[in-house]
C-alpha angles and dihedrals in degrees: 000000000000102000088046085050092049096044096062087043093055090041094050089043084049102045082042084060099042087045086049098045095048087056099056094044091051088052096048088050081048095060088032090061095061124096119260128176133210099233120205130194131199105177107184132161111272091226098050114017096235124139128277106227116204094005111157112242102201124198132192126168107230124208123242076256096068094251123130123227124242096229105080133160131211139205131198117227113237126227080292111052092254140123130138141194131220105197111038109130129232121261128075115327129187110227117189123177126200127195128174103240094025142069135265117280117198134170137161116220143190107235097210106152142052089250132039137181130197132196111195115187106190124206131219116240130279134250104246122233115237126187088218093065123090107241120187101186088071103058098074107094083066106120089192107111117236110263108261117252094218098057125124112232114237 
């Protein structure tokens, strides 16, 4: 009785780890199947085309909604602007890039092919507009003549 007893043990053990193991296998085909694409940056400045060293390349998958993710991941540019990605699936995706010394870049993309490549030309900050400049260039519109210089005064 023993061996019979140990036999069906050993039968039941054995049918628990092929049931296990084709499920796993089935579930690794699953997340094999999807789409994934191999992602490339080049970040440069916009006035001289060189290289953007240590600019943070941000991604967040965005919903057919229009709303980003919370997960994210983010990649660093090397001494030549580049950095790249293998894994990232199809569908929109939300790209910032942040650079000490420029302003924000920020696109949304349709990840649609095995291999992308994107070209980021960043640009340096603005001066701001402020109403308590003076600003000649908008003045003008002003149909009052100059006063004349030769004028007598009254």
């Amino acid at each position: 009785m023993k061996t019979s007893a140990t036999k069906t043990t050993w039968l039941v053990a054995s049918l628990l780890l092929v049931f296990a193991l084709s499920g796993h296998v089935a579930a690794q085909r699953d997340r094999t199947e999807e789409p994934t694409a191999v992602l490339s940056f080049l970040v440069i400045k916009e006035d001289n085309g060189k290289p953007v060293r240590s600019a943070a390349v941000i991604m967040h998958p965005v919903s057919t909604h229009g709303k980003q993710s919370r997960g994210g991941l983010e990649l660093k540019t090397d001494a030549d602007g580049k950095t790249s990605f293998d894994g990232i699936p199809y569908g929109k995706l939300r790209v910032q890039v942040l650079a000490s010394g420029f302003q924000t870049f920020g696109e949304d993309y349709d990840i649609d092919r095995a291999k992308m490549e994107f070209t980021v030309r960043l640009k340096r900050p603005q001066g701001q507009y402020s109403i308590y400049q003076d600003h000649p260039a908008d003045k003008k519109d002003d149909k009052t003549p100059p006063p004349d210089p030769n004028a007598k005064p009254q």
